[in-house]
N, C-alpha and C positions, 0 to 999 in steps of 0.2 A: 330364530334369534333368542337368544335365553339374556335375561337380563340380571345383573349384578349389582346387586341391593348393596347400600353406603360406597361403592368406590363408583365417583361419577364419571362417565365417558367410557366405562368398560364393558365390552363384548366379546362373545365369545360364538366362532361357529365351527361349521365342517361341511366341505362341501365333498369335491373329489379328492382334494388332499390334505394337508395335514390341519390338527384344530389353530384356532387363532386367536391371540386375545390382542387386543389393542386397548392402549389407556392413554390417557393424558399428559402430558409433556408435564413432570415435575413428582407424577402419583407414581407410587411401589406398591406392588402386591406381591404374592405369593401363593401361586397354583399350583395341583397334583392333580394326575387323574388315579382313577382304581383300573385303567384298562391295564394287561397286562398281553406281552412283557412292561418293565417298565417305560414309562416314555420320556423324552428328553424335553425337558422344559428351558429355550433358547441354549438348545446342546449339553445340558447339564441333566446327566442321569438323575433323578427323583429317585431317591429311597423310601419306599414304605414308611409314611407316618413325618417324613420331611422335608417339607416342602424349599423351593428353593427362591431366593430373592429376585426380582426381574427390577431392573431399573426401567421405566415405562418411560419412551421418547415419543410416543404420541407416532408408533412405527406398529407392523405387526410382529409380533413375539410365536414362535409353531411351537408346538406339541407333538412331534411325530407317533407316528404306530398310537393314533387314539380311532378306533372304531364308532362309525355311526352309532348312537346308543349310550357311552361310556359317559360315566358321570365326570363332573370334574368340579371340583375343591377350591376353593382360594381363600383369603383371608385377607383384609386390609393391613396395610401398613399398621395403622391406630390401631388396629389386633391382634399385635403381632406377639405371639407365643399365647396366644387364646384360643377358643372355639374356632376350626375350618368349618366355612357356611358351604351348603352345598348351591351348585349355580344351575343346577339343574340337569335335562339330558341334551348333549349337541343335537342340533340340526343342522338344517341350512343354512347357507352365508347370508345375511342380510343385505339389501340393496349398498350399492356404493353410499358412504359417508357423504353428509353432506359440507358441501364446500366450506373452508379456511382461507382466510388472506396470509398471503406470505409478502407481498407487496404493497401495501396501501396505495390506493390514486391519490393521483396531488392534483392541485388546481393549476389549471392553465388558462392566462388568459388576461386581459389588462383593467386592474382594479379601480373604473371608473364610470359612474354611470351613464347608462346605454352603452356599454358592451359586454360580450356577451361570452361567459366564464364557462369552461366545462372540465374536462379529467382528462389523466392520462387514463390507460388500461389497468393496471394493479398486476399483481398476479396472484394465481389463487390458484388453491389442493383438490382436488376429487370432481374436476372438471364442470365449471358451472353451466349449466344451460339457460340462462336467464338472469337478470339483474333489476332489481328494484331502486328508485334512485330517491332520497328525499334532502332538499337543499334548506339550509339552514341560515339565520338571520340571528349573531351572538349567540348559537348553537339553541336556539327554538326554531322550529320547523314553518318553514314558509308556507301559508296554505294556497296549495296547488301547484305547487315548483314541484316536479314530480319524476318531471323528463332526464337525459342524460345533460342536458345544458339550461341555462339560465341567462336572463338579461338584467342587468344590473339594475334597478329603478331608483328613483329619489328617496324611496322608503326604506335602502341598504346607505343611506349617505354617512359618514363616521362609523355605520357597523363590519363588525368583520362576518365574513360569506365563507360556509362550508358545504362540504354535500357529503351524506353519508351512502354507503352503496351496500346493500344486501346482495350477495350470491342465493342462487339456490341451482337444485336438480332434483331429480327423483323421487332424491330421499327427502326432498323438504329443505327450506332457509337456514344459511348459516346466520354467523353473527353479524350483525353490520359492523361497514369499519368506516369511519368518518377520516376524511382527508385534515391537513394541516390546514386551518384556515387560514385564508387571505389577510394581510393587514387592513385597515380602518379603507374602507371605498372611497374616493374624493369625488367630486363634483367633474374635475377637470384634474389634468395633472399641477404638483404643484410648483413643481420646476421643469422647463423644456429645452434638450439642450439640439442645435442641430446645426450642421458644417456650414448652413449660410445663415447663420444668425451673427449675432453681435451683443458683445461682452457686455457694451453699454443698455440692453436692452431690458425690460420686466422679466423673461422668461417663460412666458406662458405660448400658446400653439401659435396663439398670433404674434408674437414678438418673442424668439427665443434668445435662450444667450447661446454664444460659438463652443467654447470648452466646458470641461467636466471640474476646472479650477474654478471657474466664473459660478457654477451651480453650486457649487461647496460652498462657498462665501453666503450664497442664498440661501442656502440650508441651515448653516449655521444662525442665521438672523433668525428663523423662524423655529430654532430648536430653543434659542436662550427666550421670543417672546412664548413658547409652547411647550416645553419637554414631553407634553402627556399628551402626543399626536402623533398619528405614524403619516409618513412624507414620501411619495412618488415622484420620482426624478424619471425623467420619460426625456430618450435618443430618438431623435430620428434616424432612416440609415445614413451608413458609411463607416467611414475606416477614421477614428479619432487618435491622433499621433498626441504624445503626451512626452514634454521637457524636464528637465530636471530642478526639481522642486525642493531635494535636500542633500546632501553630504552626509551621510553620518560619522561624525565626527574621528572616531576610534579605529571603524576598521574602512571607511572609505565607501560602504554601500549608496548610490545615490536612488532616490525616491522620485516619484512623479507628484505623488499625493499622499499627505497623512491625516488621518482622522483620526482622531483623539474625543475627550470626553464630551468637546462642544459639540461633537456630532453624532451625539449619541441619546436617540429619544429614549422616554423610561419604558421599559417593557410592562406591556407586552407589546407594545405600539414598534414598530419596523420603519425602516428608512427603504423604501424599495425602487430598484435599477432595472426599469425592463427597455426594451424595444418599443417602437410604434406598433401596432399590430401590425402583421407583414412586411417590418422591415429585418432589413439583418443588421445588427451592430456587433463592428467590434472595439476595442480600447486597445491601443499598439503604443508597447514602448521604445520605438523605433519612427525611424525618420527615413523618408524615400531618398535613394540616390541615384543622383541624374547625369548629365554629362560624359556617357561613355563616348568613350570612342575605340578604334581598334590600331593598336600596336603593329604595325606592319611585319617587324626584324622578327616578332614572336607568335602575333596571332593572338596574342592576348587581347582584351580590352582592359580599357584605362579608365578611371575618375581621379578627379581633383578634391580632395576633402577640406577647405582651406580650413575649418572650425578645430579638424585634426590637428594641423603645421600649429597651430597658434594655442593649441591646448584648451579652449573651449569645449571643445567635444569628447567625451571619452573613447577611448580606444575600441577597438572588438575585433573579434577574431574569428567572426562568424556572420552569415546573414541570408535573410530568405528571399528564395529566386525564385519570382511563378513566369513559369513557361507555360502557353494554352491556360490547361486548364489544374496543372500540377502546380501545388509547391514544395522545394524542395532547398533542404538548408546547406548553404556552402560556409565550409571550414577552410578553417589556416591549414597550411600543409604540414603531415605527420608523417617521417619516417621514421622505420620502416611503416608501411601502409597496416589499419588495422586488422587489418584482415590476414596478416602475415607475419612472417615471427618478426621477434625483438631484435635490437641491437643489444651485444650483451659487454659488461665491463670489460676491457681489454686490463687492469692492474687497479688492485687499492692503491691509495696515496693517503700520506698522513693529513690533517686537518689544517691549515693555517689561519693566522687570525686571531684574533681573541673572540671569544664567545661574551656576549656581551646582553646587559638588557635581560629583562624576565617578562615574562607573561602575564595581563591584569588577571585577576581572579576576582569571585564572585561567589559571597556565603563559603568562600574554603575551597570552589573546586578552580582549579587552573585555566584559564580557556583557552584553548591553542585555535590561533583564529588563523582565519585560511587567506593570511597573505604571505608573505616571506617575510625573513628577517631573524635575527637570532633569540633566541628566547633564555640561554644561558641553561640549559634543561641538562642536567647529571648525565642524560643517556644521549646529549646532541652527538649526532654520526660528525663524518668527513663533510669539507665542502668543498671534496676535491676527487677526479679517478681519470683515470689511463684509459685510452677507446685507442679499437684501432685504425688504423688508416683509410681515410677515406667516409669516415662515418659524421665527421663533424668537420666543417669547414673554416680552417682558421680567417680567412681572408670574405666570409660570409660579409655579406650587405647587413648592416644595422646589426652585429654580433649582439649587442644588449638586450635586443628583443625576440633571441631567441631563445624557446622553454626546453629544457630536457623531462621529461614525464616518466619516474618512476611507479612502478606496480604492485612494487613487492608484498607490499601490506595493503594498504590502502592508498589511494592514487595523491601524487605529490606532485607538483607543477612548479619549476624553479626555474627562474631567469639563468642563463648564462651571463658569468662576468665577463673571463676572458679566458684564450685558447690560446696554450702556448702548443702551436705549431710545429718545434722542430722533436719534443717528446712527448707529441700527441697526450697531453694534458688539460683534461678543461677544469674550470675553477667558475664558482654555484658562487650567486648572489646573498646563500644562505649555507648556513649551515645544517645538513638533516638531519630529522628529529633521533633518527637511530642508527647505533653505532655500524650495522650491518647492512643499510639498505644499499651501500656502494663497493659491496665486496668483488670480487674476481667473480666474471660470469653470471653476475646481476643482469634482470633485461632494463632497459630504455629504451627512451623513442626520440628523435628530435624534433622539434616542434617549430611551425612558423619561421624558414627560411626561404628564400626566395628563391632563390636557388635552384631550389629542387620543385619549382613549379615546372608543372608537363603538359602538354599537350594529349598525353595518353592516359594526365585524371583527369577529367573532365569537374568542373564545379569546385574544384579547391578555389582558393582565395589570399593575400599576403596583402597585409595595410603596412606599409611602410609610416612610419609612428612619427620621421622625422618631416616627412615631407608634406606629408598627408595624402600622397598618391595611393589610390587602391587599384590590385591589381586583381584579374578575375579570368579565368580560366573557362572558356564556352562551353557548354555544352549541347549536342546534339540538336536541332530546333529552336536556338536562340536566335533572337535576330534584335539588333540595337532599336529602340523606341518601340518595341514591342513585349521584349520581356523588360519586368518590373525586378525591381529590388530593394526590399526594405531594411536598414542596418538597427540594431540595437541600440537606445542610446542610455536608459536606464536600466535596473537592475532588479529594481520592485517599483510596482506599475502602483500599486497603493499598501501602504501600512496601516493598523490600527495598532496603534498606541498608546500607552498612557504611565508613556517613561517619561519623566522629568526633559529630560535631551530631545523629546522630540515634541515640546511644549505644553506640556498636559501635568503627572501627577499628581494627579486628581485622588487617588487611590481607589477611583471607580472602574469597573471595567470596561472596555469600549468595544462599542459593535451593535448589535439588531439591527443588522442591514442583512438583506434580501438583496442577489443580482441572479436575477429570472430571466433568460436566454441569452442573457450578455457574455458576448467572448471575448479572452485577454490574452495578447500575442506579442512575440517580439521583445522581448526583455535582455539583456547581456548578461554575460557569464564574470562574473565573480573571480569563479578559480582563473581560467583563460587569462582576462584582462591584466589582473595583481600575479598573479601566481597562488599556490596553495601547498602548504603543509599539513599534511593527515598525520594525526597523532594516534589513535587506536582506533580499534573496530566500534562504529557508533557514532563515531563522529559527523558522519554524513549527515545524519538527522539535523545539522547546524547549517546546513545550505541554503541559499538566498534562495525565497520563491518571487516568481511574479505577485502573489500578495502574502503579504509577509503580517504577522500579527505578535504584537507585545501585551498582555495582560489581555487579550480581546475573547468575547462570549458573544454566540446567538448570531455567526452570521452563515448564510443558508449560501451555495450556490447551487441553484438549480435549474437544470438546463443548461444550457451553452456549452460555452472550451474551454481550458487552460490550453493553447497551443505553443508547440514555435519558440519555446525559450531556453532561456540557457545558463539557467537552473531548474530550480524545483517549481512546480506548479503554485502550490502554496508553501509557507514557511509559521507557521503560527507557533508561538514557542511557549516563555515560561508564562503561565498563569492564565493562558487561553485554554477552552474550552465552549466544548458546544457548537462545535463548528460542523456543518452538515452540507454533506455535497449529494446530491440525489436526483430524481427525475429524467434521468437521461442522457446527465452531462459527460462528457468527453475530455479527457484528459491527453495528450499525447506528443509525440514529436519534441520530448523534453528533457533538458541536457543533466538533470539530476533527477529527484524523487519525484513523485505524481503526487495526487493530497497529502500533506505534513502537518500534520501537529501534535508538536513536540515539546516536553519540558528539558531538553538536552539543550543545555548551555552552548550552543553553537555563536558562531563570534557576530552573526548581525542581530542575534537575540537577546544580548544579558540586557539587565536591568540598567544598565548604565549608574550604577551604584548609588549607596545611596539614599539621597530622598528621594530619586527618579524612582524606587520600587513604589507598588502601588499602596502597602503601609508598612508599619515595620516590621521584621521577619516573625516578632512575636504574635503578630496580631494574624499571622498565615495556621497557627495554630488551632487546633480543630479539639485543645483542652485536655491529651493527652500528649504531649509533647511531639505531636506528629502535624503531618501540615496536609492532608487531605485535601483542602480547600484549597492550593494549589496546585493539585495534580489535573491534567488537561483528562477531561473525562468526560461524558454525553457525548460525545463523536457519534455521529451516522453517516455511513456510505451509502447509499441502497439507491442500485437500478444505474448502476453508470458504468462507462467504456477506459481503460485505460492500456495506452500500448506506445511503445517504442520510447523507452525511460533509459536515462544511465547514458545518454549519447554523450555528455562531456566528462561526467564523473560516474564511472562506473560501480562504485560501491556505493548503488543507489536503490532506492526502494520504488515500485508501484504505489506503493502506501506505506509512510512510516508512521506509526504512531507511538508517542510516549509512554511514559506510566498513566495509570488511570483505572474508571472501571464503566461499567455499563459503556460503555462502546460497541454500537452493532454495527458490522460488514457484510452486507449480502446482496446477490445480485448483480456480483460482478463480472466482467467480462476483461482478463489481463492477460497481454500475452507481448511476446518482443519486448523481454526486458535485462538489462544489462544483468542480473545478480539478484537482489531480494523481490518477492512478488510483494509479501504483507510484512513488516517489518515493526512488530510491536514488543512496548514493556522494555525497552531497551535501556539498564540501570548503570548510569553512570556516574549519580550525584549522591555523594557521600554521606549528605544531611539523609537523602531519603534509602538510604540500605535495608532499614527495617524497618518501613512502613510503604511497601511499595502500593500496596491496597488494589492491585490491580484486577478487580474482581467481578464476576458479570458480564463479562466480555461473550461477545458473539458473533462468530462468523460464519456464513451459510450461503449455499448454493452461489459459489463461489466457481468460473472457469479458466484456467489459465496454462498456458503453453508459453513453448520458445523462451525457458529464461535461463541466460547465461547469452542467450544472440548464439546459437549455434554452436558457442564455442569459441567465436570472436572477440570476446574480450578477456582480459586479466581475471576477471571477479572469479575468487575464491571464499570457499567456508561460510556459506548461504544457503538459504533454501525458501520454495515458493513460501512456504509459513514460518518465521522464524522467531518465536519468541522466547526473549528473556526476561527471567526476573519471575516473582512467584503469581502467576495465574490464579491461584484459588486455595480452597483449605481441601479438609474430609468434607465438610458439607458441600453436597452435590451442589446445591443451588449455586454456588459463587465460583463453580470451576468455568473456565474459558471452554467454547465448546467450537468446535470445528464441523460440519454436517454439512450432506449432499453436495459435494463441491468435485469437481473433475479437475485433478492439474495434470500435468502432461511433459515430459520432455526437459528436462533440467540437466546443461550441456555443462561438462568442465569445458577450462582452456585448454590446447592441448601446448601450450608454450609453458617450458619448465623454470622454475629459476632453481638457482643453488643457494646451498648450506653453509658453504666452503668445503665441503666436504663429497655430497651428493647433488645429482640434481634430484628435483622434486616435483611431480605433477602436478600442474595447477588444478584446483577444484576437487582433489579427491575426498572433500567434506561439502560437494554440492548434497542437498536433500529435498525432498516435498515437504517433509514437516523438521522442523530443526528446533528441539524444546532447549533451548542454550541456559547458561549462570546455575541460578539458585530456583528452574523451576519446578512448579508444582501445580497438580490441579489442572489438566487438560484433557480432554474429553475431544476423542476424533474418533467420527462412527460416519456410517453409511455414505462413504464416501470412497473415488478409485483415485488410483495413482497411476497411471499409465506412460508408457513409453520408456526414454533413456532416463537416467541417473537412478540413482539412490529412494530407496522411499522416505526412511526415517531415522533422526537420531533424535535419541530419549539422555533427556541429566535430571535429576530430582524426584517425587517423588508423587504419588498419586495420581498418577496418568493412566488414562482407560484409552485402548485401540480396540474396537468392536465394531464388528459389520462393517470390513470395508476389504477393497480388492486392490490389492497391489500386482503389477501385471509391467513387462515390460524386459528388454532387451538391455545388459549390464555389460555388454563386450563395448559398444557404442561407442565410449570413452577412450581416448588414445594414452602411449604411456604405461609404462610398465606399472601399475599400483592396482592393493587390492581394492574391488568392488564390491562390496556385500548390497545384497539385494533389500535388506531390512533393517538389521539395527545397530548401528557400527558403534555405537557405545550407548551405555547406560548407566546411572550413578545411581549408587541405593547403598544404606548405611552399612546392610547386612541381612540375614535370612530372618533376624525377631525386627527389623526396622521394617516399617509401613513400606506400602508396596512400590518400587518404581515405576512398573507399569506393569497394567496386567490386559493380554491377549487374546483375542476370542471372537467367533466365529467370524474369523476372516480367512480370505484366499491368499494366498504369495504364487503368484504362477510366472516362472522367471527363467530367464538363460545367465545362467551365473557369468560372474568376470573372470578374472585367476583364483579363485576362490572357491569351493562348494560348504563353506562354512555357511551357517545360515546368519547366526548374532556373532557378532563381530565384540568380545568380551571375556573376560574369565566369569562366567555366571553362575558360575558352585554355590558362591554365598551372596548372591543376591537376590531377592524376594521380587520376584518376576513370576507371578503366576501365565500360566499360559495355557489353553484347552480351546477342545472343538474349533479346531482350525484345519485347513489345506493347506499344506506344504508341497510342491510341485517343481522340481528342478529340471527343465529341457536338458537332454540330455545328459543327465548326469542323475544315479541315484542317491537318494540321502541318509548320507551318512554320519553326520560331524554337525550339531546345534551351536555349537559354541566353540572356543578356545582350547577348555578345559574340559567340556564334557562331548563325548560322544552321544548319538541318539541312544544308545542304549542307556549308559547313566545319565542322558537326562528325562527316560521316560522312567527309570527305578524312582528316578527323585518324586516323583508323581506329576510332574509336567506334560502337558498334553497327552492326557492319557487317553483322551476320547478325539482326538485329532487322526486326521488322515492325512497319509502321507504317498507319496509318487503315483498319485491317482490327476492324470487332466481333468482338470473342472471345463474344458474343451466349452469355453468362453467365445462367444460369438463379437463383431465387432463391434457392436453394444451395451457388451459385457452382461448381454442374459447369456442363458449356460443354450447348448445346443441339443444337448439330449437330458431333461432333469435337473433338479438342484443337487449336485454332491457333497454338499454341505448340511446335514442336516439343523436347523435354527437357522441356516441363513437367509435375510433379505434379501429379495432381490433389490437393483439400483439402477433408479433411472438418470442415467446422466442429461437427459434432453433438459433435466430444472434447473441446472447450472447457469449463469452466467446472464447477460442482462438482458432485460426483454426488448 
């Protein structure tokens, strides 16, 4: 092992193959050997006397063709164009590195004394054999707490409990990495909440209160006699059904629970929601429905909803059925089926009506909120079109409450008014937002007719709205007082807020709560219930979550679900931040996005104008006329599941997040999702156009599959990474970086709509990484792209693609359009403008679409540097890089000049190579570190 004086963490060896330097995630050197010929230092030919730049990712960096012996050069960063120090002669590899945390452990376990706290596993680099454990009391070291677990004593009572964890192996101890401590230890808990207590009671283990209302009240009394304490609210099991606690006034979202500044201890002190030990809790914003019976004429079964007939109850259009040991959500009926093509406009019709009414707005941007109604908008479409015969029923049961569901853009949910019958004309309770979304040979779908309930769909559903009768369609193994059924009854399970309208304006932020294995299920859908108008791409990010947040910071969940709803998981909007979902938890079975938080003026978010903002707009200012300090930012993902997104509104995210910066995502595991996997930086708000500051951002070992659902839904022009708006500058440090992540499988629609002119394939802007707007600054290395769709589309400027494998079948896609396997556009000023993205030592091993073009662009005069790459086209040799240049004038232009080309890198199904690396400088990748543990 030769060692390398001033650059810390750098080595260099040689064993049977090529030399290696590794360095530290953020240091740059600059190494030459004297062996000759010369050698490629991460693929870049070294000329005698200069040396060449390595960006060091704390990865290995090769030196091919260096013989045992050969000296080798380098120079620090801080020396750069000084003295080359010599590092000595190679030898052998030095033992494996010694272990890295990529995961922190977090504490598990109920924060009261006599019981007994330990970790999750963490995950960690260079394979640890061993672990040393030392537990902490206000971060001083307990003497003798040493084990992997600990018992709480009277001497942790008001302190907070961590444990820090040393790896080691072979080569010796890494760093220690100390968990997130626990909030403040109680004696007991300090409020107990459990399904056979009573409202009237103290709330403690021996006298609990019934609801999670009754505890709030209690919380509050002890937050206004204490701010500066952190407070444990402790479930017993079972399933807690939660009523409707508020209306929001504007656009109609009803609430179960809002916590505001009263409930909000001062940090660093937490409000914490866990379980009993060994129970399971969950919080359901839904109500059991009982009284079936069976329909004899149909085979249907039947309920009575009277809380419906009388309007006490809100409507829904969906709900969850466990059979055995499954559950499984039943929908209103939708034709044609999703799974099947579209009904398509049979004739435009002109508009009638007056258009009427404008939209509230907030700081200048408009808000088009997702119910119906007219908004008076320059570009409102028709509220009228021609279908043909047979596809919409004029003499339909309950005509007013059925929805027509446009695709075209982003999903629109509109009541039917009325259907004139004898020229098959129907007429929209709204008028759409765009002049074209009701042209001739537009798709639709009909929605919620009775009608068309069957026998042969098993689980559909139809709530007649007048009568309050539900009606419910069997499936397979049901049997009446055996299977269960829960309906929705609110829409966000809990808010924090600290908007004026929903009692608070305080202009403090709210939150430091903690919910540690607590799951939340069963919420209503929004769009469904009201109906929904989408106004442009982005809008989704303004979707009701089951916990929904206004100006809120510091709330953790970790552990448990988001299940079962019919929105978005979470919704936290403008002014939140720090919102951290981690430890294991589970996102899934959800009718819009997975974790949200977002400053996208979505219509159950705005400030409610105002004094309701948390101060005045000036005071959001950060002293250069930018507002930093409200961008949603400290966000962490890490170590969680999310899957099956986008079931009611399909232009939905796994993860949306806002502007912002320092946000880390890793250790994900996403897959089965309608359209976006990670869905960040998305710039809609005019104040903040130039000063997006989204910067720091990180995502990593990240795995995800099946998004677009096979193919079965609408969603177009997404992709598993889709960021817009500017990620970072020249300085490396602040670029968004992308690493070790496997996605996989990103399916168009194969259902077309028209132009007026052409039809058009849906999705043929599906991608893996989709850098959209004004970006800049992103950084995606050692990472693959495997299976169907597209890899990548690049817009702006400063973007690095290095060390990573693109791999995968381009015919897969139905629909005459082309498929480029790589980079179907790219935006760059010019050949003297900074770089758009520059290319290198990567694989493309592909079976082209209709296409054997590799970039998809005129790239003559665009500054795309590009080298030491595999280009690989099944069956087909290459010929054509671009639009305008052929391989030959784009390798004169100096473009890949050390790249290889129609050679198999004959990739095993693990994507190590099967005979050799054909890539010289390339990493190998192991995708088994993807995805969550």
């Amino acid at each position: 092992m030769i060692s390398l004086p001033l650059v810390p963490n750098v080595w260099t060896s040689l064993g049977s193959g090529p030399l290696e330097i590794r360095a530290a995630r953020g240091a740059v050197c600059y190494a030459i050997s004297d062996s000759r010929p010369a050698p490629a230092a991460r693929g870049f030919t070294l000329a005698a006397g200069k040396p060449k730049s390595i960006q060091a990712t704390g990865q290995v960096w090769a030196l091919t063709q260096s013989p045992m012996g050969a000296t080798v050069l380098y120079q620090p960063a801080a020396l750069k164009h000084r003295l080359l120090y010599s590092a000595g002669t190679i030898s052998t590899p030095p033992a494996l590195p010694v272990p890295a945390v990529v995961t922190a452990p977090a504490i598990l376990g109920f924060y009261c004394v006599g019981q007994t706290l330990s970790c999750s596993a963490g995950a960690w680099t260079n394979a640890p054999s061993s672990f040393a454990y030392q537990w902490l009391r206000n971060l001083t070291p307990i003497a003798g707490a040493n084990a992997a677990t600990y018992v709480l004593t009277s001497a942790d009572l008001g302190a907070s409990v961590t444990r820090s964890t040393t790896p080691g192996n072979a080569s010796g101890s890494g760093a220690s990495t100390t968990a997130f401590p626990t909030p403040a230890i109680s004696a007991a808990p300090d409020i107990v909440v459990s399904l056979s207590g009573s409202d009237s009671a103290a709330g403690t283990l021996a006298a609990p209160v019934a609801t999670f209302a009754r505890a709030q009240t209690l919380l509050r009394a002890k937050i206004a006699a204490n701010r500066n304490a952190g407070y444990l609210i402790l479930f017993r099991g079972g399933v807690y059904f939660q009523t409707i606690g508020k209306t929001q006034s504007y656009c109609g979202v009803t609430t179960a629970l809002t916590m505001t500044y009263a409930d909000t201890p001062a940090a660093p002190n937490r409000v914490t929601v866990a379980p009993y030990p060994g129970e399971a809790v969950t919080i359901s914003g839904g109500l059991p429905v009982t009284g079936w019976a069976v329909d004899s004429s149909t085979g249907f079964w039947t309920a009575s909803l009277p809380a419906i007939a009388a309007g006490t109850q809100p409507i829904f259009n969906e709900m969850w059925v466990t059979n055995g040991s499954s559950t499984a959500r039943s929908q209103w009926t939708i034709r044609p089926l999703m799974t099947s093509e579209y009904y398509h406009i049979a004739s435009a019709q002109a508009a009638t009506g007056t258009l009427t009414g404008s939209p509230p707005s907030y700081r200048g941007e408009t808000l088009y909120a997702s119910n119906f109604g007219d908004y008076g908008q320059g570009n409102q479409g028709t509220n009228r079109f021609g279908f043909n015969p047979g596809e919409i029923d004029p003499a339909a049961h309950n005509l007013a409450s059925i929805r027509i569901r446009f695709e075209r853009r982003q999903l629109s949910v509109v009541p039917l008014a009325s259907v004139d019958g004898v020229n098959n004309i129907a007429t929209l309770s709204s008028h759409l937002l765009f002049t074209d979304d009701a042209q001739v040979n537009q798709p639709y779908r009909v929605c919620n007719a009775r009608e068309a309930l069957s026998l042969s769909v098993p689980g559909e559903m139809y709530l007649d709205t007048v009568s309050g009768v539900l009606t419910y369609v069997p499936r397979p193994g049901d049997a009446i007082g055996v299977t269960t059924f829960i309906a929705p009854v609110v829409d966000e399970i809990i808010r924090f807020s600290n908007a004026a309208a929903d009692g608070d304006g305080s202009g403090s932020l709210v939150g430091n709560w903690i919910f540690s294995d607590i799951n939340f299920a069963h919420t209503n859908s929004y769009t469904l219930r009201l109906g929904r108008l989408e106004s442009d791409q982005g809008k989704f990010t303004g979707a009701v979550g089951a916990i929904a947040g206004v100006g809120a910071a510091n709330v953790v969940f970790s552990g448990g679900s988001i299940r079962h709803t019919g929105e978005s998981a979470t919704a936290f909007g403008p002014g939140s931040k720090a919102i951290s979902f981690i430890a294991g938890a589970q996102y899934f079975d959800l009718g819009a996005n997975g974790p949200t938080v977002s400053d996208e003026l979505g219509m159950n978010l705005q400030w409610f104008g105002g004094s309701s903002a948390p101060s005045t707009p000036t005071a959001w200012n950060d002293g250069d006329g930018n507002i930093s300090s409200f961008l949603p930012g400290y966000n962490i993902i890490d170590n969680v599941v999310i899957h099956d997104t986008g079931i009611n509104v399909t232009n939905s995210a796994s993860i949306a997040f806002g502007r912002g910066g320092f946000n880390s995502i890793k250790k994900v595991t996403m897959y089965n999702a309608a359209s976006f996997g990670i869905a960040f930086g998305l710039d809609r708000a005019p104040y903040l156009t130039n000063d997006t500051k989204q910067t720091n951002n990180y995502f990593g070992y990240i795995l995800g599959y099946n998004f677009g659902m096979s193919g079965t839904t609408g969603a177009q022009d997404f992709g598993i990474f889709y960021l817009s708006g500017q990620q970072g500058s020249s300085v490396e440090s602040t670029k968004t970086v992308i690493e070790y992540c496997w996605v996989r499988d990103i399916y168009a629609s194969s259902w077309p709509t028209y132009d007026g002119t052409n039809y058009i394939a849906r999705g043929n802007n599906n991608f893996k990484v989709y850098v959209d707007q004004v970006g800049r600054g992103v950084i995606v290395r050692n990472s693959v792209f495997s299976g169907v769709g597209n890899a990548f589309q690049i817009k702006g400027t400063l973007h690095e693609w290095t060390n990573n494998i693109a791999v995968g079948d381009y015919t897969g896609l139905t629909q005459s359009v082309q498929h480029y396997p790589m980079l179907p556009y790219v935006a760059s000023p010019s050949t003297s403008g900074p770089a758009s993205i520059s290319i290198s030592e990567s694989i493309f091993d592909f079976t082209p679409g209709d296409s054997t073009t590799l970039f998809y662009a005129n790239l003559a005069s665009y500054n795309m540097p590009s080298d030491n790459n595999l280009f690989f086209m099944r069956g087909a040799t290459i010929s054509r890089m671009s639009a305008d240049m052929s391989k030959t004038q784009w390798l004169a232009a100096g473009r890949d000049a050390h790249s290889v080309f129609d050679v198999d890198p004959r990739l095993n199904a693990d994507f190590t190579f099967a005979a050799g690396n054909p890539l010289p400088g390339f990493i190998p990748i192991d995708v088994t570190v993807a995805g969550a543990t």
